[in-house]
C-alpha positions, 0 to 999 in steps of 0.5 A: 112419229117421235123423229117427226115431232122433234124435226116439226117442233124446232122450226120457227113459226115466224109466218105462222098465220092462223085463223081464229078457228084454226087457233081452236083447233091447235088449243085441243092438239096441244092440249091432247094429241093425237086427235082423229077427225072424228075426236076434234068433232066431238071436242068442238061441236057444243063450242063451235057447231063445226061439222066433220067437213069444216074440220076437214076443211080447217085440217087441210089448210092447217097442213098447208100452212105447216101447222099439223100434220097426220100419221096413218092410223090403224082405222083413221088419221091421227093429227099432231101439232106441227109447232110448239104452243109457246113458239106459236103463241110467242110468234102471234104476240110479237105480229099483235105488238107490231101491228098495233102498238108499233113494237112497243110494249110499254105503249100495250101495257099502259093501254091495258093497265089505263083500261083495266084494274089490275088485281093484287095478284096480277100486280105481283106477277107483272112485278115478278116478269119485271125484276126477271127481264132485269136480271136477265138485262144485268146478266147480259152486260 
């Protein structure tokens, strides 16, 4: 399981392309995995209403597309994130910024900071990511 894991975790997801539903499902097994069929139902039903068979469903697409896989085990399939959270999350964010603000981030962050009021908090921490990405940029000359 381990070697599976640590092979499955080093790909890139660059075309890595879930549905919404499919997201919901990556969230548990990042959060927790293993997850039998019958634990994602419980853990999604009061949130989405999902039957065994849409998950089955859902779970098969997502082997598919390389998303998760499965180990045998002892009364049920065992089901595991294929990919890294933050690779995943990295790759929908950069297809997001693409598609809608042309990959520019200057552009999606003055939209958001025009529709919203950023708090004290939120302020600090666009700060604190400001002054890492310049020192990153120093360090690199």
């Amino acid at each position: 399981m381990q070697e599976k894991w640590k092979n499955a975790a080093q790909q890139e997801t660059p075309e890595l392309l879930l549905s919404d539903g499919e997201w919901e499902i990556m969230k548990v097994l990042w959060q927790q995995s293993p997850k039998t069929i019958t634990q994602l139902v419980a853990v999604l039903k009061e949130s989405t209403g999902w039957t065994k068979h849409t998950v089955i469903t859902m779970l098969g697409r997502m082997e598919k597309k390389g998303a998760v896989y499965y180990e045998e085990g002892n009364r049920a399939k065992e089901y595991y994130p294929a990919v890294k959270e933050r690779e995943a999350v990295r790759s929908r964010t950069e297809r997001f910024l693409q598609k809608v603000y042309d990959g520019s981030l200057g552009l999606m962050l003055n939209a958001m900071v025009q529709e919203k009021s950023l708090s004290r908090g939120e302020l600090d921490q666009l700060y604190e990511i400001l002054k890492q990405a310049q020192q990153r940029e120093e360090e690199g000359r």
